[in-house]
C-alpha positions as a Markdown table, in Angstrom:
| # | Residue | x | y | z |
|---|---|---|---|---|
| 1 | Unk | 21.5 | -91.6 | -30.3 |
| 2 | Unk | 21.2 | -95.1 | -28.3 |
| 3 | Unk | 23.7 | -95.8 | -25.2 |
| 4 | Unk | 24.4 | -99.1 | -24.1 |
| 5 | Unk | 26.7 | -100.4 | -21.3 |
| 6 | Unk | 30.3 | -101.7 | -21.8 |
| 7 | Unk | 29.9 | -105.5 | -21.2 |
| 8 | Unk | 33.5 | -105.2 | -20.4 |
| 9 | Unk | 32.7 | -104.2 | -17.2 |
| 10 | Unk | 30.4 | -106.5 | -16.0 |
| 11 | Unk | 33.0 | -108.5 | -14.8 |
| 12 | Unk | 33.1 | -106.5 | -11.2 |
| 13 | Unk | 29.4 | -105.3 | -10.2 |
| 14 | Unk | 28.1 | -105.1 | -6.9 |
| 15 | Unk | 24.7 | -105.5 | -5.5 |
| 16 | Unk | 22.0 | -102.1 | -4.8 |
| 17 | Unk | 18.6 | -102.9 | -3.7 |
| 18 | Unk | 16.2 | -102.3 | -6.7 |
| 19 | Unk | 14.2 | -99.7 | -4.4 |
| 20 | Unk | 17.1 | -97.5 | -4.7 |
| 21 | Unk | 16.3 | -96.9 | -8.3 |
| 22 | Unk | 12.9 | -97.8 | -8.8 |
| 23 | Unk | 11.2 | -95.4 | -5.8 |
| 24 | Unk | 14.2 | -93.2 | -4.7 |
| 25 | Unk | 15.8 | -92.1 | -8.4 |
| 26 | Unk | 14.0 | -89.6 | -8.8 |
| 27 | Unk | 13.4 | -87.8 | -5.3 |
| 28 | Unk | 17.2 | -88.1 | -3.9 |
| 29 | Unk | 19.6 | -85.8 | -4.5 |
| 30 | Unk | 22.5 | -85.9 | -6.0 |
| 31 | Unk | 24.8 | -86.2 | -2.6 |
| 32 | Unk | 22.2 | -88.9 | -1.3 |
| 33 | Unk | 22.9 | -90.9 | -4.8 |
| 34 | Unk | 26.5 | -90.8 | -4.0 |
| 35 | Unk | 26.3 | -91.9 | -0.6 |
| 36 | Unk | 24.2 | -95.2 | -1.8 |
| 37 | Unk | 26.4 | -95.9 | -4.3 |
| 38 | Unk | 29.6 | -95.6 | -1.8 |
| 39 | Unk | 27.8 | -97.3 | 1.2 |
| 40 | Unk | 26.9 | -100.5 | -1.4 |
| 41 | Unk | 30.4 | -100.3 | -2.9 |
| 42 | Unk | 32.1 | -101.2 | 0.0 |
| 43 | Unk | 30.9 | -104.6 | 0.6 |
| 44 | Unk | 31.1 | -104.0 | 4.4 |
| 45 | Unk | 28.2 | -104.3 | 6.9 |
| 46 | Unk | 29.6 | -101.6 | 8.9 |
| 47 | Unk | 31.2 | -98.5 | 7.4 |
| 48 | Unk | 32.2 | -95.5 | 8.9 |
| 49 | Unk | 31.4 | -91.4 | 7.8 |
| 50 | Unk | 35.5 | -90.8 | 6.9 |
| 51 | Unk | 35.4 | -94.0 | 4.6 |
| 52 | Unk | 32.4 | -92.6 | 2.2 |
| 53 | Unk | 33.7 | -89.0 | 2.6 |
| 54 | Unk | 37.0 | -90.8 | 1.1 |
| 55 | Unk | 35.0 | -92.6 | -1.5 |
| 56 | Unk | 32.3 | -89.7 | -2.4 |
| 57 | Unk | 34.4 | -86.2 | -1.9 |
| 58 | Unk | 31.4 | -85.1 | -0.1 |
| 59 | Unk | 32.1 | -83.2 | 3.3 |
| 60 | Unk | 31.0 | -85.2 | 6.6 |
| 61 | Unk | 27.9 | -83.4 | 6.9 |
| 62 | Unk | 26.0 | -83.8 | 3.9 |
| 63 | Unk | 27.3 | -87.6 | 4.3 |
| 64 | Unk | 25.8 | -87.6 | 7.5 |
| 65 | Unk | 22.7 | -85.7 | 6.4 |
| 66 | Unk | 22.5 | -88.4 | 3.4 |
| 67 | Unk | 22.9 | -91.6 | 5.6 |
| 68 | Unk | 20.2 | -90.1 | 8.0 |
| 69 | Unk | 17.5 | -89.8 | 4.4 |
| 70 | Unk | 18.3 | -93.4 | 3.5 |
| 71 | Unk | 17.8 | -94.5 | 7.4 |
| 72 | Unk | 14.1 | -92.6 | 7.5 |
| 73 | Unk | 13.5 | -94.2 | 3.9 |
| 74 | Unk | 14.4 | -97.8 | 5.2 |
| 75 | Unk | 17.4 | -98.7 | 2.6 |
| 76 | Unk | 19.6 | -98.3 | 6.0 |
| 77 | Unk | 19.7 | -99.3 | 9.4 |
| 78 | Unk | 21.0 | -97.2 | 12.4 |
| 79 | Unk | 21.7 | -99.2 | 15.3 |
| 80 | Unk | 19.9 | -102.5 | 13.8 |
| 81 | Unk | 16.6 | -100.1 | 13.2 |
| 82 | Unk | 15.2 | -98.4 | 10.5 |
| 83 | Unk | 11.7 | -97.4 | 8.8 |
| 84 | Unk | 9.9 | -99.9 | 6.6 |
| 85 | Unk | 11.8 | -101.2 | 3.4 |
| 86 | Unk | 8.5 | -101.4 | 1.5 |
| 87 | Unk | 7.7 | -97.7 | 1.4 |
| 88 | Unk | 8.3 | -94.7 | 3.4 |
| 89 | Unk | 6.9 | -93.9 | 6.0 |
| 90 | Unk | 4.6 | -90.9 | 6.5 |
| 91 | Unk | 6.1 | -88.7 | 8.8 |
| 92 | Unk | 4.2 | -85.7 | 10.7 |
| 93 | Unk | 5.6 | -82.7 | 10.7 |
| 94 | Unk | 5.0 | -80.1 | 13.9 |
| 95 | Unk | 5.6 | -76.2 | 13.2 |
| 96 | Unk | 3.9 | -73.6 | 15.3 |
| 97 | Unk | 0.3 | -74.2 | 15.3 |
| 98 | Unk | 0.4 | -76.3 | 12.1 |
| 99 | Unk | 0.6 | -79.9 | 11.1 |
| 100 | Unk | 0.8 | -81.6 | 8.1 |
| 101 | Unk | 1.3 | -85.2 | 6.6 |
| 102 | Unk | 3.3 | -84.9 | 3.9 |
| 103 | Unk | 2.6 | -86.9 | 0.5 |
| 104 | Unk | 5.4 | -90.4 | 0.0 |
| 105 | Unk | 7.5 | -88.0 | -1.9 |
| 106 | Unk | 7.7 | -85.4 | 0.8 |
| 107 | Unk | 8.3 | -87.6 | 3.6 |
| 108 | Unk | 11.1 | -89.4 | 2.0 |
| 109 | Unk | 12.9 | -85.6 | 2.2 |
| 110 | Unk | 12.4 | -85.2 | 6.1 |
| 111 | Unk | 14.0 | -86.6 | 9.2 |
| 112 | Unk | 12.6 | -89.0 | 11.7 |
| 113 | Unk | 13.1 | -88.9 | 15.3 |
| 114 | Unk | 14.5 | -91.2 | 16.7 |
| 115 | Unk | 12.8 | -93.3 | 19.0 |
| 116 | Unk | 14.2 | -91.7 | 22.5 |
| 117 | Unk | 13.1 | -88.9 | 21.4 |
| 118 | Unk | 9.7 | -90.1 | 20.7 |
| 119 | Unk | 9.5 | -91.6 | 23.8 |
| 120 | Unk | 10.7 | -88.2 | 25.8 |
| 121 | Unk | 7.6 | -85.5 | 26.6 |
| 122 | Unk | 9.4 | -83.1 | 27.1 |
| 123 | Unk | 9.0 | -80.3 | 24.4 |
| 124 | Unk | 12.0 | -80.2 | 21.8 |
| 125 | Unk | 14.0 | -77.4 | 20.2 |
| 126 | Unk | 13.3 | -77.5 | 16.4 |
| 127 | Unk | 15.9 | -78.6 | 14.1 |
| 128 | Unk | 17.4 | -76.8 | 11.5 |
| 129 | Unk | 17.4 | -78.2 | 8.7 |
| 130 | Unk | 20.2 | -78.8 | 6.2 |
| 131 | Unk | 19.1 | -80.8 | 3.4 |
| 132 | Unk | 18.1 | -79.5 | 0.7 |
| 133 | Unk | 15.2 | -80.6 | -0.9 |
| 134 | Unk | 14.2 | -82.2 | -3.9 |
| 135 | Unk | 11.2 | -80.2 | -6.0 |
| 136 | Unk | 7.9 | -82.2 | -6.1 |
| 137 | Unk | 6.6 | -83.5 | -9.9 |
| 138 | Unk | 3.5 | -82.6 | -11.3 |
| 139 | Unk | 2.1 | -85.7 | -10.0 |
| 140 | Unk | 3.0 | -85.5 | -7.1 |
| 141 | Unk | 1.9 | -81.9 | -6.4 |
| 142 | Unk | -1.6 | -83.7 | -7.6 |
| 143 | Unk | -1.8 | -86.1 | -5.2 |
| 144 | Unk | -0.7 | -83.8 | -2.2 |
| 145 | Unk | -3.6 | -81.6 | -3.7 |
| 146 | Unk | -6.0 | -84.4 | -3.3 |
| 147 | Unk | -5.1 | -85.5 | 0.0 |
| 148 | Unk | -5.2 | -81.5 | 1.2 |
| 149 | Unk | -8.0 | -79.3 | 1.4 |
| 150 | Unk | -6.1 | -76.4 | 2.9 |
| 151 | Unk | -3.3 | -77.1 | -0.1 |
| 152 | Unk | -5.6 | -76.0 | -2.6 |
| 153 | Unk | -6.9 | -73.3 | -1.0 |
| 154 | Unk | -3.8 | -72.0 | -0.3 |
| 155 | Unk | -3.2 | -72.0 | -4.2 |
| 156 | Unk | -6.3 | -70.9 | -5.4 |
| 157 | Unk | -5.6 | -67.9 | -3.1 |
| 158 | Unk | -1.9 | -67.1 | -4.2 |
| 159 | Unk | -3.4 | -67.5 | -7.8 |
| 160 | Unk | -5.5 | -64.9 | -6.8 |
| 161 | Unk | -3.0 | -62.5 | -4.9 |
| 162 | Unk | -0.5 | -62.7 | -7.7 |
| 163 | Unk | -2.9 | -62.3 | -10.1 |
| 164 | Unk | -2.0 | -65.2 | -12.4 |
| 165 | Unk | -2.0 | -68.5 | -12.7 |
| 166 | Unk | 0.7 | -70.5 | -10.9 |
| 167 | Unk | 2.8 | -73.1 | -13.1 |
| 168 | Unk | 4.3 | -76.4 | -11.3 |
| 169 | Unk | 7.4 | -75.2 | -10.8 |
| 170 | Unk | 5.1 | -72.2 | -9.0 |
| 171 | Unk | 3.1 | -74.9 | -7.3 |
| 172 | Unk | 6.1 | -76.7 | -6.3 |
| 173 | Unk | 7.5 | -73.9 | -4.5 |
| 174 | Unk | 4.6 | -73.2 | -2.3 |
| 175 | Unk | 4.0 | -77.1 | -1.4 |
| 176 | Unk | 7.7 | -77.2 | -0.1 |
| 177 | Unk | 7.1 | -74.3 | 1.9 |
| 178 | Unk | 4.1 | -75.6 | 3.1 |
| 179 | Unk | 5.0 | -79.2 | 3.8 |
| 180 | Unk | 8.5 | -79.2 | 4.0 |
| 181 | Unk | 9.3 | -75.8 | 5.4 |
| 182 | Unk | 6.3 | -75.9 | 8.0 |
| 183 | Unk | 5.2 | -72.7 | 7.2 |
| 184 | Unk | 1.2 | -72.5 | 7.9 |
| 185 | Unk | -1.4 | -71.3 | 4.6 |
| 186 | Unk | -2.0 | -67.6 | 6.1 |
| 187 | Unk | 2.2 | -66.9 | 6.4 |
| 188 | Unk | 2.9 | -68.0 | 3.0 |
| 189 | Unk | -0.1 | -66.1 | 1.5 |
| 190 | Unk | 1.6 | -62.9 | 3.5 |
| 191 | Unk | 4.1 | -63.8 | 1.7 |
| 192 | Unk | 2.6 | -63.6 | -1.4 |
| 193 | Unk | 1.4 | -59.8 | -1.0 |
| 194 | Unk | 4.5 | -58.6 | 0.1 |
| 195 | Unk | 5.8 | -60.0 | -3.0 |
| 196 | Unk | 3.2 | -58.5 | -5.2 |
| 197 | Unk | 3.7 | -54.9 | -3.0 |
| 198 | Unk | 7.2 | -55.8 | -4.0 |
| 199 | Unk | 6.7 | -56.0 | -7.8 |
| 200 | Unk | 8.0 | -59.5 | -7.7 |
| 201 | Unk | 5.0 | -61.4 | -8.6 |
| 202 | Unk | 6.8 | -63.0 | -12.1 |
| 203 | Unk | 8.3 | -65.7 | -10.0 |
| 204 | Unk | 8.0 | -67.6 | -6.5 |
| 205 | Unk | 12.1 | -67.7 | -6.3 |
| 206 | Unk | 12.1 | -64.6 | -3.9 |
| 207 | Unk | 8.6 | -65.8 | -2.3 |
| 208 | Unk | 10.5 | -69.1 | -1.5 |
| 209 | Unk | 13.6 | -67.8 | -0.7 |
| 210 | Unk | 12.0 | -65.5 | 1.9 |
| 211 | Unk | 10.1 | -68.8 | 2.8 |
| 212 | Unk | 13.2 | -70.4 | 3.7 |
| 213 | Unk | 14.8 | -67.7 | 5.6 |
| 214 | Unk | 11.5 | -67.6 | 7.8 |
| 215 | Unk | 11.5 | -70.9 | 8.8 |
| 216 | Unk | 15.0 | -70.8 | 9.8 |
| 217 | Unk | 14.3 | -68.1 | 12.4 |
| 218 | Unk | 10.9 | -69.6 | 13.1 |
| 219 | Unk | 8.8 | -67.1 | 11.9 |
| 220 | Unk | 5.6 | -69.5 | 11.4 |
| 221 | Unk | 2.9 | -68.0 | 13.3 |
| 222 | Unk | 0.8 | -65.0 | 11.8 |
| 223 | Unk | 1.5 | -62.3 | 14.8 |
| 224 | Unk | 5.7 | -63.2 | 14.1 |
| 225 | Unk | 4.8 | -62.6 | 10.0 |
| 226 | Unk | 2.6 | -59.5 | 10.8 |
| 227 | Unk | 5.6 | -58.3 | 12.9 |
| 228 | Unk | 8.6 | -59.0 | 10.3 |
| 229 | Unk | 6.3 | -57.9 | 7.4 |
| 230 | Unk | 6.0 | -54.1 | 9.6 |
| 231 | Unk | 9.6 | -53.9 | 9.7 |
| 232 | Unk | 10.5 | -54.4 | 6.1 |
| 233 | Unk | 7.4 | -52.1 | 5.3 |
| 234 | Unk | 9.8 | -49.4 | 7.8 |
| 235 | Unk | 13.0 | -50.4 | 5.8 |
| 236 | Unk | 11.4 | -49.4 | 2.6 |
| 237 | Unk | 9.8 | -46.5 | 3.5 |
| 238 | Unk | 13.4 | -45.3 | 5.2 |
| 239 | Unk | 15.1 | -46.3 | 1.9 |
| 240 | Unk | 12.5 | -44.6 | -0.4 |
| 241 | Unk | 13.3 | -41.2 | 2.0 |
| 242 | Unk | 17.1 | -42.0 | 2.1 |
| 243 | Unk | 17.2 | -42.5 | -1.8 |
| 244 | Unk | 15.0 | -38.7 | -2.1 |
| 245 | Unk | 17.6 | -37.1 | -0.1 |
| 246 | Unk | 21.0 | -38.5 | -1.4 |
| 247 | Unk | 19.9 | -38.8 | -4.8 |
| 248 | Unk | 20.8 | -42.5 | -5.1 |
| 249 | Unk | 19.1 | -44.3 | -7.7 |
| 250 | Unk | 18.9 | -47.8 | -6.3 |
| 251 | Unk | 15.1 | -49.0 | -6.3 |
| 252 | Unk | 15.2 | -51.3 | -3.7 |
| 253 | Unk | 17.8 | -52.2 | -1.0 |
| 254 | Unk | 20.0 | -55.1 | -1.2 |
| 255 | Unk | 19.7 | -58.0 | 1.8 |
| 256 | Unk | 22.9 | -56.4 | 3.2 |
| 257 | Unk | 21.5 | -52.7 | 2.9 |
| 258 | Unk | 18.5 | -53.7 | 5.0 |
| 259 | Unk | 20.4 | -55.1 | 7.5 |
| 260 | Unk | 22.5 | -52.2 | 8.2 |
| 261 | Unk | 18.9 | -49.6 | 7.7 |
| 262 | Unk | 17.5 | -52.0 | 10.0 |
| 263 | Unk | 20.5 | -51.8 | 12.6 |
| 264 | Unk | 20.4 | -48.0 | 12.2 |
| 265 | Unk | 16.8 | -47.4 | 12.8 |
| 266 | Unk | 15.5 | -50.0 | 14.9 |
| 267 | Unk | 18.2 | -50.9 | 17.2 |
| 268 | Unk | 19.9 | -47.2 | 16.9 |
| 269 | Unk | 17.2 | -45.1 | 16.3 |
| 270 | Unk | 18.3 | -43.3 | 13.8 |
| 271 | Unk | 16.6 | -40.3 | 11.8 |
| 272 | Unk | 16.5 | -40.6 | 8.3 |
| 273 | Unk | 17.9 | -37.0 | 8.3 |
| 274 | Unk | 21.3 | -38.4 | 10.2 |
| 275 | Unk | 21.5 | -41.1 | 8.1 |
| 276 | Unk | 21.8 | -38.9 | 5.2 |
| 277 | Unk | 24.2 | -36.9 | 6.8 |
| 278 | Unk | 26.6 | -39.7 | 7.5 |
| 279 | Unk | 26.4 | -40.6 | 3.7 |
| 280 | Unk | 27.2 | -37.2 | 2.9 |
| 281 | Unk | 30.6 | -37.8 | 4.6 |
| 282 | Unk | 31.0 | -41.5 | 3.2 |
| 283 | Unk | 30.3 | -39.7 | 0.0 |
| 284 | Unk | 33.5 | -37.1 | 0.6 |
| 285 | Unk | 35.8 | -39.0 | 2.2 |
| 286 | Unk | 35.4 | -42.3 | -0.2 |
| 287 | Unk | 35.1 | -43.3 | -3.5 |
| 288 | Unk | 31.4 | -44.7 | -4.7 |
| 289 | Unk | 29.1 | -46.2 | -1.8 |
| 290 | Unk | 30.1 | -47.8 | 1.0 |
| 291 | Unk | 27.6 | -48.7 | 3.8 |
| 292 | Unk | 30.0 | -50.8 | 5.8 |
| 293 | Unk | 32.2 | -46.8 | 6.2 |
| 294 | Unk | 28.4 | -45.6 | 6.9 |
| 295 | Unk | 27.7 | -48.0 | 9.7 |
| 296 | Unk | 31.7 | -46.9 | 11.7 |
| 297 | Unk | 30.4 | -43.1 | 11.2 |
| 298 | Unk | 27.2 | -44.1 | 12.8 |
| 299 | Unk | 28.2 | -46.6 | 15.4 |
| 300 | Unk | 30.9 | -43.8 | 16.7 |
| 301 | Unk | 27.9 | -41.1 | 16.9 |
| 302 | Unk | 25.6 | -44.1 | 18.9 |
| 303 | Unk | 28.1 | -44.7 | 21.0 |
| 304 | Unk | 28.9 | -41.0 | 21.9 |
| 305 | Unk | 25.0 | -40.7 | 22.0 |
| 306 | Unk | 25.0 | -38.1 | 19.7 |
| 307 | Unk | 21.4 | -38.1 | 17.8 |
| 308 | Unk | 20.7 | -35.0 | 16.2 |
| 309 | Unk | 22.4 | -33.1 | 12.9 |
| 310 | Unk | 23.3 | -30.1 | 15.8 |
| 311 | Unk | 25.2 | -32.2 | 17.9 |
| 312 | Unk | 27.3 | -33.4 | 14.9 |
| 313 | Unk | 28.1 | -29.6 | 14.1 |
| 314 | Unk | 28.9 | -29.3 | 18.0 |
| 315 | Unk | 31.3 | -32.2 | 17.6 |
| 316 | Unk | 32.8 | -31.0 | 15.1 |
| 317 | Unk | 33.7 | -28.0 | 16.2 |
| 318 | Unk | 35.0 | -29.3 | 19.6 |
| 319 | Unk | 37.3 | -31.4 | 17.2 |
| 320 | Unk | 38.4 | -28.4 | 15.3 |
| 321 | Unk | 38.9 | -26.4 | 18.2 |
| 322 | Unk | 40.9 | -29.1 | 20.1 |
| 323 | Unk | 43.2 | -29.9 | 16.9 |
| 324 | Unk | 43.8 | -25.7 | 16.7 |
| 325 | Unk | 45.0 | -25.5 | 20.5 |
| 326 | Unk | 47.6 | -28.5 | 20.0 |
| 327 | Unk | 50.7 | -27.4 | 19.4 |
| 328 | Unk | 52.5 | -28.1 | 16.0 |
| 329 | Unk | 56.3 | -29.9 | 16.9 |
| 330 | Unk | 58.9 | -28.4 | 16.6 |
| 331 | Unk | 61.3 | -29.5 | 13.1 |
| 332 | Unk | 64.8 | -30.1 | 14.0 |
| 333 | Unk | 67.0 | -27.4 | 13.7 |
| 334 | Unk | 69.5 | -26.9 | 11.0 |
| 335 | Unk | 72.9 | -26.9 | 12.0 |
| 336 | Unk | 73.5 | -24.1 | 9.2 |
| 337 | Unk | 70.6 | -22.1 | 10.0 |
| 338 | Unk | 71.4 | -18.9 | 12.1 |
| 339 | Unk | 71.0 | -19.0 | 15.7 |
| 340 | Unk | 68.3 | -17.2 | 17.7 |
| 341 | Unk | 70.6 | -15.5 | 20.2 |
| 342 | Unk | 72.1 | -13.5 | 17.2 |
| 343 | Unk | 75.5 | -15.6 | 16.8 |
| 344 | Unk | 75.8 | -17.7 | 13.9 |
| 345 | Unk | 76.7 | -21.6 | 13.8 |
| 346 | Unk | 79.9 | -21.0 | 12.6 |
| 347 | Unk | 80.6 | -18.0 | 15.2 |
| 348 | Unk | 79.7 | -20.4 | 18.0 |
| 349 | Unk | 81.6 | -23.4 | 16.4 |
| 350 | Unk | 85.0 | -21.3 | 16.0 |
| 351 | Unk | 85.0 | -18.4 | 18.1 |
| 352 | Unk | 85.5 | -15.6 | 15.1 |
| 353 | Unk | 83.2 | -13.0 | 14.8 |
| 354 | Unk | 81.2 | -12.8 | 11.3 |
| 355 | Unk | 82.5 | -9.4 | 9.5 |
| 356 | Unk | 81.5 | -8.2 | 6.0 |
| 357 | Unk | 82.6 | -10.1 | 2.7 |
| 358 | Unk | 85.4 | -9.7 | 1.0 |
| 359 | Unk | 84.3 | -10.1 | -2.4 |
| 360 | Unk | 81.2 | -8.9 | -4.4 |
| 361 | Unk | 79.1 | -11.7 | -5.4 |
| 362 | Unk | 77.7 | -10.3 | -8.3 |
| 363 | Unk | 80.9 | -9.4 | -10.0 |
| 364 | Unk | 81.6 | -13.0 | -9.0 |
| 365 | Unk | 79.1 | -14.4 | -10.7 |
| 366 | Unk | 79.8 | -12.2 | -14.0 |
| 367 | Unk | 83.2 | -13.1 | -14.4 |
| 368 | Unk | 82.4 | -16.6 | -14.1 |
| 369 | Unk | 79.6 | -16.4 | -17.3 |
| 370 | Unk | 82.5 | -13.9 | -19.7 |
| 371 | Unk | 85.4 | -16.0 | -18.4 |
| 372 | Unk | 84.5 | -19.6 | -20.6 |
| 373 | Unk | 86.2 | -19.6 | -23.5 |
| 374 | Unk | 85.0 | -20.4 | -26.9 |
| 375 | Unk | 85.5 | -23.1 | -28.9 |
| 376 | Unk | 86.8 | -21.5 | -32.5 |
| 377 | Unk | 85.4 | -22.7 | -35.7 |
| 378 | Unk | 87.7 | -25.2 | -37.9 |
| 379 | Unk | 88.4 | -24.1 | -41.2 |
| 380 | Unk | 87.9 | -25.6 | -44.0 |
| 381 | Unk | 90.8 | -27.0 | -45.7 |
């Protein structure tokens, strides 16, 4: 199946630099594609961030984060500067104790600083970064492997901790992390093990996923790895103990579930024995599991400072007692209901004394059932 353009609609084009598509095509994203297009469609020399929202549907930030890529990459100028137009420029990227220079491919992904920041000595707060990035080819993972002693030690290694080989989308994982993530050899090969401890050596999705969520809260040294790595260890063995007790047959913990063990444990210091106990009342006062109902039972015992499964019995008992002693309110009192002082409503109401009936309810009753009449048969004619 061949496509060819409509030469109908040649009649209005606009101009894109040939770079666009001949370097960039195939490392910008799909929001960075859109932006180009817009910026070029206009036909303004200045535009403004609500006009290519407008134009793109894209939200202002990943129009900002988009105009920012094609500034470092030199298809746009910011304030009358911009990198060079003839290729990107190799940017150096500082995390922790570790520094790279990522490959053309890479580089075109990161952010520059600008240059009063470059001209400042003072240290600077990382930034986070928000966009995503684009997954290196195969050719390009060989080049950055050429350039990189340390890169291909670093797989030859995971190869080995995994025990298998790594495809490229494998390899492509752990150069992101590595270049574009900033996280040093030794973390993401610490990585690696407590994915194979794990059982999840099939794939790099949760190594790189991880990956991410490490250099977001700047875990890139090996003492702040070694450290994180202990606690999850603690949140596993906890969940392992918490599963024997309950009976709950969930292998692992969900990212939410080891938050809240985490909470309990670290920050509460929790026993895996109260833990339990509070599930046990999740358990018969709800319907399935809920650890959100786990974490009020247990926040209320922190904040009482109650620690121990005694001290819960004691509390519990103090509640009992305390809801025994209250006294139960009083209904209202029927108006046709006999009074205590031994005079009736009706006494009190009219002055005349009650005195005995003068007619037996039974035979009442009687004559009422023998008294219907009965409907006689019709004869037949």
């Amino acid at each position: 199946m061949n496509f060819t353009p409509n030469p109908q609609l040649f009649a209005s084009v606009f101009v894109l630099p040939g770079a666009v598509a001949d370097e960039y095509l195939p490392l910008a994203s799909a929001a960075q594609l859109k932006v180009i297009l817009a910026v070029f469609r206009t036909s303004s020399a200045n535009f403004n961030i609500q006009e290519i929202m407008h134009l793109t549907g894209l939200p202002e930030q990943e129009v900002s984060d988009a105009c920012r890529f094609w500034v470092s990459v030199g298809v746009l100028l910011c304030d009358g500067k911009g990198g060079a137009t003839a290729e990107p420029a190799k940017v150096t990227e500082s995390r922790g104790d570790a520094q790279t220079v990522p490959s053309d491919a890479l580089a075109a992904q990161t952010s520059v600083q600008s240059e009063k920041e470059k001209s400042e000595t003072a240290p600077k707060a990382k930034e986070k970064i928000t966009v995503s990035p684009t997954r290196p080819t195969h050719a390009q993972i060989c080049k950055r492997l050429d350039e990189c002693a340390e890169l291909r030690e670093l797989f030859n290694e995971a190869q080995t901790v995994l025990g298998r080989l790594l495809g490229t989308g494998d390899q492509a994982a752990l150069l992101l992390l590595y270049d574009y993530y900033g996280l040093p050899a030794d973390v993401i090969l610490m990585l690696c093990e407590y994915a194979r401890t794990r059982g999840k050596t099939g794939n790099l999705n949760y190594i790189y996923s991880v990956g991410q969520d490490w250099s977001e809260r700047e875990i890139d040294t090996f003492e702040r790895a070694d450290e994180e790595l202990r606690r999850l260890s603690a949140v596993d063995d906890n969940w392992s103990a918490l599963c024997a007790r309950t009976g709950m047959q969930h292998a692992k913990p969900t990212k939410g579930q080891q938050k809240y063990l985490s909470v309990w444990i670290n920050e509460w210091h929790f026993s895996v024995e109260m833990i339990a106990l509070a599930y046990e009342i999740m358990t018969e006062r709800t319907d399935g599991i809920r650890f959100s109902y786990m974490n009020g039972i247990l926040k209320s015992w922190y904040q009482k400072g109650i620690k121990t499964v005694a001290e819960v019995e004691a509390e519990e008992k103090k509640f009992r007692e305390k809801t025994s002693a209250t006294p139960v309110a009083t209904a209202k009192t029927d108006r046709r209901a006999p009074r205590t002082d031994g005079v009736s409503a009706a006494v009190a109401k009219s002055g005349i004394a009650d005195g005995p009936a003068s007619y037996d309810l039974e035979k009442a009753e009687l004559a009422a059932r023998t008294s219907v009449p009965k409907l006689r048969k019709r004869k037949k004619k």
